[in-house]
C-alpha positions as CSV (number, residue, x, y, z in Angstrom):
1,X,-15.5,-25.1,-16.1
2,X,-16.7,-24.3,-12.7
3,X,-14.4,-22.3,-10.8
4,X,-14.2,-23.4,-6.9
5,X,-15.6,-21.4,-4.5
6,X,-12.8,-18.6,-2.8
7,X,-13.8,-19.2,0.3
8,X,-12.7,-23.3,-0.3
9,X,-9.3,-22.1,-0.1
10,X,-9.5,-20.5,3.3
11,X,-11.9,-20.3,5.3
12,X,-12.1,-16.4,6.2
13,X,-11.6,-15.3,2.8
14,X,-14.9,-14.6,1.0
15,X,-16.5,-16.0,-2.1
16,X,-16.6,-13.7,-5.2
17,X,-20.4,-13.6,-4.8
18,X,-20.0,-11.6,-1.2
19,X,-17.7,-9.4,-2.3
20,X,-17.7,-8.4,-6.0
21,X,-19.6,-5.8,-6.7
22,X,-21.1,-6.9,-10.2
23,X,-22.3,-10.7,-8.5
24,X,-23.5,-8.7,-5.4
25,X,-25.7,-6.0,-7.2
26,X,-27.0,-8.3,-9.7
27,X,-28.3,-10.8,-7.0
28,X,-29.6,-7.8,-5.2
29,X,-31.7,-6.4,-7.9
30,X,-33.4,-10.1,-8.2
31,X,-34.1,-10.3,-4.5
32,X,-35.0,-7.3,-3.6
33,X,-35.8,-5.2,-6.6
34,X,-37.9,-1.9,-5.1
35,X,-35.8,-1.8,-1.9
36,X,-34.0,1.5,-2.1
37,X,-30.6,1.8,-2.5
38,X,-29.9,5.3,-3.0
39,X,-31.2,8.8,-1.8
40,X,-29.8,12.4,-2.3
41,X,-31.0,15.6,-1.2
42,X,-32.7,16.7,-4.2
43,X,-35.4,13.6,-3.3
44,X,-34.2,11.5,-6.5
45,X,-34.3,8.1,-4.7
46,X,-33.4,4.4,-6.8
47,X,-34.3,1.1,-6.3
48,X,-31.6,-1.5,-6.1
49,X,-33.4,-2.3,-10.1
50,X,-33.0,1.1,-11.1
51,X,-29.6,1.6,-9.9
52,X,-28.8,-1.8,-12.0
53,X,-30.1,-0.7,-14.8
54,X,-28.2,2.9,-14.2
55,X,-24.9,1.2,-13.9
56,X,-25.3,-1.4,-16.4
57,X,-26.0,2.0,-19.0
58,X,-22.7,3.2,-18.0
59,X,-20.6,0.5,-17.9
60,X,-21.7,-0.2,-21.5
61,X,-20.7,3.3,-22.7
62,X,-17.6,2.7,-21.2
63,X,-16.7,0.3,-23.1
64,X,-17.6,1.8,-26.2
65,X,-15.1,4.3,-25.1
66,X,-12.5,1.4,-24.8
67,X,-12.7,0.7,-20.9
68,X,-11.5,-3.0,-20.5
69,X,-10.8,-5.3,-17.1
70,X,-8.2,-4.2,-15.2
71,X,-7.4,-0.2,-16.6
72,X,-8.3,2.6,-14.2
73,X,-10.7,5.0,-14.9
74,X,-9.6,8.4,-13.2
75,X,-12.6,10.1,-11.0
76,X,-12.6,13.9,-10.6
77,X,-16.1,14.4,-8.9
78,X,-18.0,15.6,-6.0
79,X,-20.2,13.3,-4.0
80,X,-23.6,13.1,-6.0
81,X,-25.5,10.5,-8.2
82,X,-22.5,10.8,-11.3
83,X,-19.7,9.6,-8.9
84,X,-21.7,6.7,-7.5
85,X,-22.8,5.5,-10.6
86,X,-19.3,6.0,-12.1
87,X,-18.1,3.9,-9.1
88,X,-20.4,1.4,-9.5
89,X,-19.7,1.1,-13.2
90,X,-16.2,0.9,-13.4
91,X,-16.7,-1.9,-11.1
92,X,-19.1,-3.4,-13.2
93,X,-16.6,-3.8,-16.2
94,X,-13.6,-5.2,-13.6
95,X,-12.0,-1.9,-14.4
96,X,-10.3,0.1,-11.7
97,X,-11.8,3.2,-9.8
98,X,-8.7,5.8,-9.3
99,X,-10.5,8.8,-7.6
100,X,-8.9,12.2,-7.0
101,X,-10.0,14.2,-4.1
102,X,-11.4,17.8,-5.9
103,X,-8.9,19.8,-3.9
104,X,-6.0,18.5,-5.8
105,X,-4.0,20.8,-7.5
106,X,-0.6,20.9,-9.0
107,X,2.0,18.4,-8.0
108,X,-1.2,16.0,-6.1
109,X,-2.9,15.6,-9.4
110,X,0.0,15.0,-11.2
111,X,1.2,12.1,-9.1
112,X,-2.5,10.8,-8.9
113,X,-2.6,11.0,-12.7
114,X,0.4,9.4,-13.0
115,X,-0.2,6.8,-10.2
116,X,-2.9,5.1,-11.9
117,X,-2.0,5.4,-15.5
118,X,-5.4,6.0,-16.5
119,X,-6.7,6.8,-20.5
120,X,-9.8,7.7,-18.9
121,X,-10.8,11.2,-17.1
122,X,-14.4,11.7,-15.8
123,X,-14.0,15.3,-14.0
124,X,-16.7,17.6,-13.4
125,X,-16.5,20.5,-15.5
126,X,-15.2,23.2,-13.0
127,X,-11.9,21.6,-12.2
128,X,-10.6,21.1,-15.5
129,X,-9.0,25.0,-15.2
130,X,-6.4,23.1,-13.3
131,X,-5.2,21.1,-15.7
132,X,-3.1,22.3,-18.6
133,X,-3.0,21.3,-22.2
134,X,-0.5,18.8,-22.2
135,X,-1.9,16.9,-19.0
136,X,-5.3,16.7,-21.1
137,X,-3.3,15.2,-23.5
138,X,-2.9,12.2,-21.8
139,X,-6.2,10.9,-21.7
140,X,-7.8,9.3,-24.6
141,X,-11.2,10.3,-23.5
142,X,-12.6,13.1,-21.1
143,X,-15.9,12.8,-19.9
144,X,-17.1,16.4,-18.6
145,X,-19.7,16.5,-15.5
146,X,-21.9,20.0,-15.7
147,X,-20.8,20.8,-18.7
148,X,-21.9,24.5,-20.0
149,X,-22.1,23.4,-23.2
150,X,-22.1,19.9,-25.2
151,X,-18.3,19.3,-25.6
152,X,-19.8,17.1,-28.2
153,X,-17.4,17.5,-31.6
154,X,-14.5,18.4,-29.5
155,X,-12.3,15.5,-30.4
156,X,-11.4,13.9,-26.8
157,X,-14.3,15.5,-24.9
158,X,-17.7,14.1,-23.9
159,X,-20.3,15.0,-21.6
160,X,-21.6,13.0,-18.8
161,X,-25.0,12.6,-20.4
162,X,-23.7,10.5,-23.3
163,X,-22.2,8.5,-20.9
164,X,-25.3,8.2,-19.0
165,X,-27.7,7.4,-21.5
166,X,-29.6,4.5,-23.2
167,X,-26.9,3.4,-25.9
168,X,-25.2,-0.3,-27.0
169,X,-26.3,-3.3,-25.0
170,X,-23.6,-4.3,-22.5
171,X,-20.6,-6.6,-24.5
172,X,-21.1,-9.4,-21.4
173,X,-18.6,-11.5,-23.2
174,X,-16.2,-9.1,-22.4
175,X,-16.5,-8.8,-18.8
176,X,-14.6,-10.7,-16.4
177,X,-15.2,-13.4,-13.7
178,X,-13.4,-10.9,-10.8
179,X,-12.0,-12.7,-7.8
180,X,-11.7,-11.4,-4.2
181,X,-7.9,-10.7,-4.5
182,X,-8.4,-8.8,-7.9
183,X,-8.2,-4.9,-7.2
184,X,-11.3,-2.6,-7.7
185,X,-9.7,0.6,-7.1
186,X,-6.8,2.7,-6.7
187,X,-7.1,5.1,-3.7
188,X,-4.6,7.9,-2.3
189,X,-3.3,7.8,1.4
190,X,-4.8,11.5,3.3
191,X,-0.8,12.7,2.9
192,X,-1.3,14.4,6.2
193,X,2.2,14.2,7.2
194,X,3.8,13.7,3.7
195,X,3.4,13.1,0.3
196,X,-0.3,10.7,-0.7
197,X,0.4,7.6,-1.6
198,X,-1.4,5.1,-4.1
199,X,-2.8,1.9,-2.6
200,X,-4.5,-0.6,-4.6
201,X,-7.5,-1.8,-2.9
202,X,-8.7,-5.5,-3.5
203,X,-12.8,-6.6,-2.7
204,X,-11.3,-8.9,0.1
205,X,-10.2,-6.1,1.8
206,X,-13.2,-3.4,1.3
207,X,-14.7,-6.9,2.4
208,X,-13.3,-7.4,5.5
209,X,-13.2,-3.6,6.1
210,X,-17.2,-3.6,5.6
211,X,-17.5,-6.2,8.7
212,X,-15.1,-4.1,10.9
213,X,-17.7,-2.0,12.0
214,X,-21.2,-2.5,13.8
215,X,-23.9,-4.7,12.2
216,X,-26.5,-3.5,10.0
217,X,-29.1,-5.0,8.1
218,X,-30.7,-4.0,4.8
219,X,-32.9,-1.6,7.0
220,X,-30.7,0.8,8.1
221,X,-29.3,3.7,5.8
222,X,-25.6,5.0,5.9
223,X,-25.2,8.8,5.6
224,X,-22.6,9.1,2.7
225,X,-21.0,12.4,3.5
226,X,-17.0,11.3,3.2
227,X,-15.8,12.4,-0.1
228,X,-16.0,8.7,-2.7
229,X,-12.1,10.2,-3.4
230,X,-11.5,8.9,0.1
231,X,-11.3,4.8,0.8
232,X,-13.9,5.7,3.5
233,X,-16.7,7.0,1.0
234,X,-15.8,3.8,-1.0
235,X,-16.5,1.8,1.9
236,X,-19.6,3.1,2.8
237,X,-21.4,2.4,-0.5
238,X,-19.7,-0.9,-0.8
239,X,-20.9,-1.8,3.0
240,X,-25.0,-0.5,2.3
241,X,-24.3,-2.7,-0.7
242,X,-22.9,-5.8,1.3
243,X,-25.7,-5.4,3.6
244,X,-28.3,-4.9,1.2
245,X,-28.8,-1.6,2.9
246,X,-29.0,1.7,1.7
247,X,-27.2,5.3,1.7
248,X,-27.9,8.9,1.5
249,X,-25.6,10.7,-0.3
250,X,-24.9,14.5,0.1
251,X,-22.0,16.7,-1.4
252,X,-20.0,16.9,2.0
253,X,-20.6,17.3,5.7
254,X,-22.4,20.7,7.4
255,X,-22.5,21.2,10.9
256,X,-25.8,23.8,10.2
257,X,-28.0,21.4,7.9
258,X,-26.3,18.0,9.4
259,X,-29.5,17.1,11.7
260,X,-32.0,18.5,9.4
261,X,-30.4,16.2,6.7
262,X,-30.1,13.0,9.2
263,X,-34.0,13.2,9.2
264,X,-34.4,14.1,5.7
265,X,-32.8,11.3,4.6
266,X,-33.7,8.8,7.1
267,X,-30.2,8.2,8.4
268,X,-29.5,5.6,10.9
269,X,-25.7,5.2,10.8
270,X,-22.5,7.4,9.8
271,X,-19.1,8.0,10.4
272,X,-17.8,11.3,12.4
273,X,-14.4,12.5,10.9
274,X,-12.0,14.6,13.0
275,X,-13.8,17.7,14.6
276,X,-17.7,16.7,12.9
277,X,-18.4,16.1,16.9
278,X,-17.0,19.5,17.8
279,X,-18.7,21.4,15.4
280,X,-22.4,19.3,16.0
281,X,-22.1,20.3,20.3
282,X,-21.2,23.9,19.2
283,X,-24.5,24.2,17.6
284,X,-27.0,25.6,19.9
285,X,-28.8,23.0,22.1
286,X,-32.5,22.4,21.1
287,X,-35.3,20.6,22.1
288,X,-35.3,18.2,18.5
289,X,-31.9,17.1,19.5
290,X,-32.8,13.5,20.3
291,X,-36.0,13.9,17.5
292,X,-34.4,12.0,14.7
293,X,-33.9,8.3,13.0
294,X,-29.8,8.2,14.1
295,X,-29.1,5.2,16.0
296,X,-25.5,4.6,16.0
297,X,-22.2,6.8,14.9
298,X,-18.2,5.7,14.4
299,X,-16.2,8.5,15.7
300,X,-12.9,8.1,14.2
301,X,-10.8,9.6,16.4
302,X,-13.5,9.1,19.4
303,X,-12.5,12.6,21.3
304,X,-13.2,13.5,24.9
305,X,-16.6,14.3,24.4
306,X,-17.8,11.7,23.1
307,X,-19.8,10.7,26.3
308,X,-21.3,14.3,25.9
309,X,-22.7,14.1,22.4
310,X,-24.2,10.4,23.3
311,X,-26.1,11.2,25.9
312,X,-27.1,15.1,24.5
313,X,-28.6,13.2,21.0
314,X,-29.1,9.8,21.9
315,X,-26.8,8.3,19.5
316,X,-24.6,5.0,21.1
317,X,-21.0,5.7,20.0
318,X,-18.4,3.2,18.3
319,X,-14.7,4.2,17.6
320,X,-12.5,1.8,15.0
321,X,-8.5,2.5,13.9
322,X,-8.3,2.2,10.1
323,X,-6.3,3.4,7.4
324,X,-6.3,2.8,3.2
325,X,-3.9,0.0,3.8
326,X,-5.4,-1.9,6.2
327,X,-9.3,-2.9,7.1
328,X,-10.5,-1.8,10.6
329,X,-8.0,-4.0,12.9
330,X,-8.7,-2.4,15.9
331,X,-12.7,-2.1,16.8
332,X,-14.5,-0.8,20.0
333,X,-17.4,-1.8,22.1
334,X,-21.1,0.2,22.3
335,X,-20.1,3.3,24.0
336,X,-16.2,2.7,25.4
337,X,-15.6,3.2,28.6
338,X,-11.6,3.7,27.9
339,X,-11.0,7.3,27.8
340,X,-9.0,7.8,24.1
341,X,-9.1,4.1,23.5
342,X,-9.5,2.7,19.7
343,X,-10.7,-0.7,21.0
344,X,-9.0,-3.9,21.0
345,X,-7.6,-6.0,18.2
346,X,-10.3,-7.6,16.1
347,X,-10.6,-11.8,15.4
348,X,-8.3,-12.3,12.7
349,X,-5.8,-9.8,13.1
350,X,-2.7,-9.0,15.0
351,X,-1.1,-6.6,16.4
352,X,2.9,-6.0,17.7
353,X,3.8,-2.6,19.6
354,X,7.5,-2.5,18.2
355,X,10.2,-0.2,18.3
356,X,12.7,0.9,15.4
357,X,14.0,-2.3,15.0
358,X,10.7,-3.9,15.2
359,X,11.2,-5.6,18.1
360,X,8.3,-5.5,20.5
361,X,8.2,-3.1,23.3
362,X,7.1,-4.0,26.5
363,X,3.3,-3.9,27.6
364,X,2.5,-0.5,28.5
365,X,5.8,1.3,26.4
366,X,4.6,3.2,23.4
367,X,5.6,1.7,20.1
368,X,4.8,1.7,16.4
369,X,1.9,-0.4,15.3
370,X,2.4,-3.4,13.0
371,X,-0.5,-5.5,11.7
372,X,-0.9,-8.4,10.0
373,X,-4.0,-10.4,9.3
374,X,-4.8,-14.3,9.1
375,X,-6.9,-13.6,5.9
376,X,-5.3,-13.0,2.4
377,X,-5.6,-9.7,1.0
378,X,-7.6,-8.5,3.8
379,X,-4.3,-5.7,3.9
380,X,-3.2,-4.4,0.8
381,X,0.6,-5.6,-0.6
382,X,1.9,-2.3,-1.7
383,X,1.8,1.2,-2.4
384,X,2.0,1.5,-6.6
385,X,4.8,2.8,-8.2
386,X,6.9,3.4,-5.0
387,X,9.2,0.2,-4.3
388,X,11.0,1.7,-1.6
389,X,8.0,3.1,0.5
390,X,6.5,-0.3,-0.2
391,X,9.6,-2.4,1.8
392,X,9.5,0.1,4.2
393,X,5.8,0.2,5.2
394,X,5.6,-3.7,4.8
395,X,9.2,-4.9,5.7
396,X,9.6,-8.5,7.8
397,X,5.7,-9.5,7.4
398,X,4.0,-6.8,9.0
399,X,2.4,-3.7,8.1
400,X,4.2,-0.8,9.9
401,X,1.5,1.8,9.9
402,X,3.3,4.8,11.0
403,X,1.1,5.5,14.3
404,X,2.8,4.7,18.0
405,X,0.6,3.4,20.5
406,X,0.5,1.9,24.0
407,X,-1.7,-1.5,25.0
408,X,-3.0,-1.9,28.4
409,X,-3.1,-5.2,30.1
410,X,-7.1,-5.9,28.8
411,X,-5.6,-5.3,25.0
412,X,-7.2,-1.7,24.6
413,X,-5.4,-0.2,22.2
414,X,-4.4,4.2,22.6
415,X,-3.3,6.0,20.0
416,X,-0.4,8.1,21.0
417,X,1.2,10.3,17.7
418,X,2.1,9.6,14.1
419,X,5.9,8.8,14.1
420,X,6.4,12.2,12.3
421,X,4.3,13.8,14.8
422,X,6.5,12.9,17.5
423,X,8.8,16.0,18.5
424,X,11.4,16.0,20.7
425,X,12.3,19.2,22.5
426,X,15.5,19.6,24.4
427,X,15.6,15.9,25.6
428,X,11.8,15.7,25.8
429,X,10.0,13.6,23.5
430,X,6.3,15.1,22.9
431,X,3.3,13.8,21.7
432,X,1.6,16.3,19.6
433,X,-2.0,14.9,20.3
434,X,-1.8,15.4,23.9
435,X,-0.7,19.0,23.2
436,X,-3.7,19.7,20.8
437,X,-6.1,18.3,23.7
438,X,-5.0,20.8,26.0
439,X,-5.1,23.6,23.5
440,X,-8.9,22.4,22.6
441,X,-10.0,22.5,26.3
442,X,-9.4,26.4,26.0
443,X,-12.4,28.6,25.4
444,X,-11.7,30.8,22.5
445,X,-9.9,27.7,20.3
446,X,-12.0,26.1,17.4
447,X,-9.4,23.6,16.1
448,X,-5.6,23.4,16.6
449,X,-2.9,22.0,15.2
450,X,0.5,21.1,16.4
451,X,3.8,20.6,14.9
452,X,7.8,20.4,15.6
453,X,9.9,23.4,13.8
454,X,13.5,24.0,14.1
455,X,15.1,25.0,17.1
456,X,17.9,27.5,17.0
457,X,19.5,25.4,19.9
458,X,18.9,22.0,17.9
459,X,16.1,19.5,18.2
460,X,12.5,20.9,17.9
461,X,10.6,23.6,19.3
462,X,6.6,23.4,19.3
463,X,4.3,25.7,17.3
464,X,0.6,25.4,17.3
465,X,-1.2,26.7,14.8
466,X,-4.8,27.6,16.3
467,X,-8.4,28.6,14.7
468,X,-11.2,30.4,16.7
469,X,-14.7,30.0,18.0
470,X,-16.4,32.4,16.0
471,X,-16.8,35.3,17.8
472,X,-13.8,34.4,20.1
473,X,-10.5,36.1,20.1
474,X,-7.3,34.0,21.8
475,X,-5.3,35.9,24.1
476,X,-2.0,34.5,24.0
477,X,-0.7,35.3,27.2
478,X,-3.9,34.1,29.2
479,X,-3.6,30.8,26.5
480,X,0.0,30.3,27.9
481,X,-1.0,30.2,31.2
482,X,-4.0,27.6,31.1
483,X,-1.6,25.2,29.1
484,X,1.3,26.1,31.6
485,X,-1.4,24.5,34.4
486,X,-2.1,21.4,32.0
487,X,1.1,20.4,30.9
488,X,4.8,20.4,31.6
489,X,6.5,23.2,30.8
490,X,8.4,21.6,27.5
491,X,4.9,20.7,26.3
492,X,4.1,24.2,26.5
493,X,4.1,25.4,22.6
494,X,6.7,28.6,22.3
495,X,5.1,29.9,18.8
496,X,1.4,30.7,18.1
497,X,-0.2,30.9,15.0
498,X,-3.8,31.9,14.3
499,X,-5.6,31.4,11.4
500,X,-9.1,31.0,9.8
501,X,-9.4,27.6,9.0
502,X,-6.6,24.8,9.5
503,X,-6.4,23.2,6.3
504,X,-7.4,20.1,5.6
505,X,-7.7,16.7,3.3
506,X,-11.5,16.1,1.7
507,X,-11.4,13.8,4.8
508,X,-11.0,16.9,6.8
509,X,-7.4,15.5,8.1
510,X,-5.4,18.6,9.1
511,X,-2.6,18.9,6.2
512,X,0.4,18.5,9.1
513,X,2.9,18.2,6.0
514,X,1.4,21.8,4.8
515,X,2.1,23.5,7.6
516,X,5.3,22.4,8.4
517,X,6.3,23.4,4.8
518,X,5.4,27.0,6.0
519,X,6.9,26.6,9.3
520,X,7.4,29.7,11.4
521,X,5.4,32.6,9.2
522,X,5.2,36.1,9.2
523,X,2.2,36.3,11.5
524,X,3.8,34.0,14.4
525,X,4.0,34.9,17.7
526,X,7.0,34.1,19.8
527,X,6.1,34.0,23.4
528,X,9.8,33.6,24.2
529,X,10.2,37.3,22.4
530,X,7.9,38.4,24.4
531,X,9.9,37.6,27.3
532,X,7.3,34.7,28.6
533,X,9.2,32.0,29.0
534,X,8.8,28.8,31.1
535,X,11.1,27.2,33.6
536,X,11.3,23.3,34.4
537,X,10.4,22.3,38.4
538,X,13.3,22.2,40.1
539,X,14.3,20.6,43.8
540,X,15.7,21.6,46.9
541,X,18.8,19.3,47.5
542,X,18.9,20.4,50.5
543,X,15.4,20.5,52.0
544,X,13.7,18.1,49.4
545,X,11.1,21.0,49.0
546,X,9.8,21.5,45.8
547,X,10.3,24.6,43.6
548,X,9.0,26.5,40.8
């Protein structure tokens, strides 16, 4: 029996030929057989054959090892040639990819384990410290990456290179006819301002994700630097593939080899995380900067110098709102012209500004975001094993995303605060974001990072936890100033915090939820201690004058 064609059924959704990865690869390495697919900085390169035949080896060895459609396989891996494959492969068998980032540790990789329920570990051979006895236990098979020595003979364990090589033909009975709703893999929210959460992730949606961003064609080449543990390393080897494009993989980003690696690899498109930009224009200026193959970047946040590092590289600029649940909603123009716009509202989708009660606020008012799309699955249904988190995110038929914006009357979209960044100081509500902008503007400060504590007079009070330029040191009380010039006094954090590095997701999201844990530490200054405090403007009655 022929089965009709997805896309009959609506007319966005996409056929299981554009978007599964097993009918897309195999039609790929027909076409276009020698076109590369893959290159990594030790010069290995594949062809879309080779990397068929790659993928094909490993699916088939996983299911000798008793992978079947539909059960995760849990990834514990670095970006490199074993985590793509593995990706691929799992695919390949209409299995389920359930990544862990390689930070995780303690309680995280116990709710990831846990979350997908996996019988299957592939970890690379330097994590496995972190996980005790009993937690090996629970897998039926672990496959070791960089092994020291064959764990051949030791009952459960395997090494990558069994996995990878030459062995059974492929079962083909046993693989499925996958549909665009079907999930392909299991990925964890960033947890930056609470505990991760599990999303299942259907091919409509890394689909309709994929088209969210510019257009490329099967000659340009996506840097894959974004950890494959994250939903956006997922989608950019699912999007080369879409495109019948290409990527170049490398471990994880570096501000000191990034340009020399963008020409090494022949990279003409990639994603910016976070502070990538500030790091890249704190390199010193050279006369190569514009000598290289990079046409276009997505700058997720786009910051405030983003005109700065178009015109100093020559790179056009594109900013996007996303998240694991969703798939690019909100896209932006070549080069906005919107200071700290996302872009507006992409076809398909819509958005509702609302307020606690979801009811919309009016044009202009900050709000929570709520999407929903007019194509099924485009926005995933739930987050697994947590009911209640699940009505909440997704309660009265939109997705609540957790993020409070404002529109302006053309429909560009600004994101304002996380709802659990939002801290409200003796009346005041604050936006943490606009905080951290003024702290970044100051000379000495790297990175910074700012959060609500308690208050000994109730509400919140603000503490920023800052990192330095190397070779800077922050002086406190001149910091104090230049922020008392920027912002109103309430916005002015009261505790100060420096530190080496802000710590971060393998997304390099700063880990809000982290430091709030630690709150008001040892090494905190208190400028109120210190007998610096900051008065509100007050007025005349009298004489209308104003007055500090």
């Amino acid at each position: 029996m022929t089965l009709p064609s997805a896309s009959a059924h609506h007319p966005r959704l996409p056929s299981a030929g554009d978007c599964v990865l097993r009918l897309c690869l195999a039609r790929l390495a027909i076409s276009h057989p020698d076109r590369v697919f893959a290159v990594f900085a030790s010069g290995e390169c594949w062809s879309y054959a080779q990397l068929h035949e790659r993928v094909r080896a490993v699916a088939a060895n996983l299911q000798t090892i008793g992978v079947r459609p539909g059960c995760c396989v849990q990834c514990w891996l670095p970006n490199g040639p074993q985590a793509l494959l593995l990706l691929f492969a799992v695919n390949y068998l209409g299995a389920v990819f359930a990544p862990m980032s390689v930070e995780y540790k303690g309680i995280l990789l116990d709710n990831a384990m846990r979350a997908s329920g996996a019988s299957i570990l592939v970890a690379h051979a330097t994590l496995l410290a972190r996980l005790d006895a009993q937690a090996l236990q629970a897998f039926e098979r672990v496959v070791v990456v960089a092994a020291p020595s064959p764990p051949a003979g030791q009952g459960r364990l395997m090494a990558w290179e069994e996995l990878a090589a030459d062995g059974p033909p492929l079962q083909e009975a046993l693989l499925p006819h996958p549909q665009p709703w079907d999930v392909h893999a299991l990925v964890a929210t960033s947890g930056t301002t609470g505990a991760s959460k599990f999303v299942p992730i259907t091919y409509a949606q890394t689909w309709a994700t994929s088209g969210g961003f510019i257009a490329l064609t099967g000659d340009d080449r996506a840097l894959l630097n974004i950890p494959i543990s994250h939903v956006g390393g997922i989608g950019v080897a699912f999007r080369a593939l879409y495109r019948g494009g290409s990527v170049g993989l490398v471990e994880s980003f570096s501000a000191a080899s990034f340009w020399s690696t963008v020409c090494a690899l022949e990279i003409t498109t990639l994603t910016l995380l976070g502070a990538m930009t500030d790091f890249l224009l704190a390199e010193p200026a050279r006369e190569s900067d514009r000598q290289h193959p990079l046409r276009h970047a997505i700058m997720v946040p786009i910051t405030h110098n983003a005109t700065a590092f178009s015109q100093r590289f020559g790179v056009d600029i594109y900013t996007v709102f996303n998240m694991t649940e969703v798939s690019c909603p909100i896209v932006s123009d070549k080069n906005p012209k919107q200071p700290g716009s996302c872009g507006r509202a992409r076809e398909g989708y819509e958005l509702r500004l609302a307020d606690g009660n979801d009811c919309e606020v009016a044009r202009g008012d900050v709000g929570e975001l709520l999407v929903r799309s007019d194509m099924p699955w485009a926005i995933a249904s739930e987050y697994r094993g947590d009911p209640q988190a699940t009505a909440n995110a997704w309660r009265n038929g939109w997705f609540h995303t957790g993020d409070r914006f404002r529109q302006d009357d053309e429909g560009c979209c600004y994101f304002v605060d996380r709802l659990k960044d939002a801290i409200r100081r003796r009346g005041e509500n604050i936006s943490a974001v606009e905080v951290e902008a003024a702290l970044a503007a100051f000379p000495a400060v790297r990175e910074a990072a700012v959060i609500g504590v308690p208050s000994e007079r109730g509400e919140d009070e603000v503490l920023a936890v800052l990192s330095q330029l190397p070779g800077s040191d922050i002086d406190r009380i001149a910091l104090v100033q230049f922020l008392a010039e920027r912002l109103p006094h309430f916005m002015v954090p009261r505790y100060l915090r420096i530190v080496d590095e802000l710590p971060k997701t393998a997304s390099l999201k700063v880990l809000k939820a982290q430091l709030r844990d630690e709150g008001i530490t040892a090494d905190t200054w208190d400028r109120e201690r210190e007998g610096l405090r900051l008065r509100r403007t007050r007025f005349d009655s009298h004489t209308s004058r104003r007055a500090a």
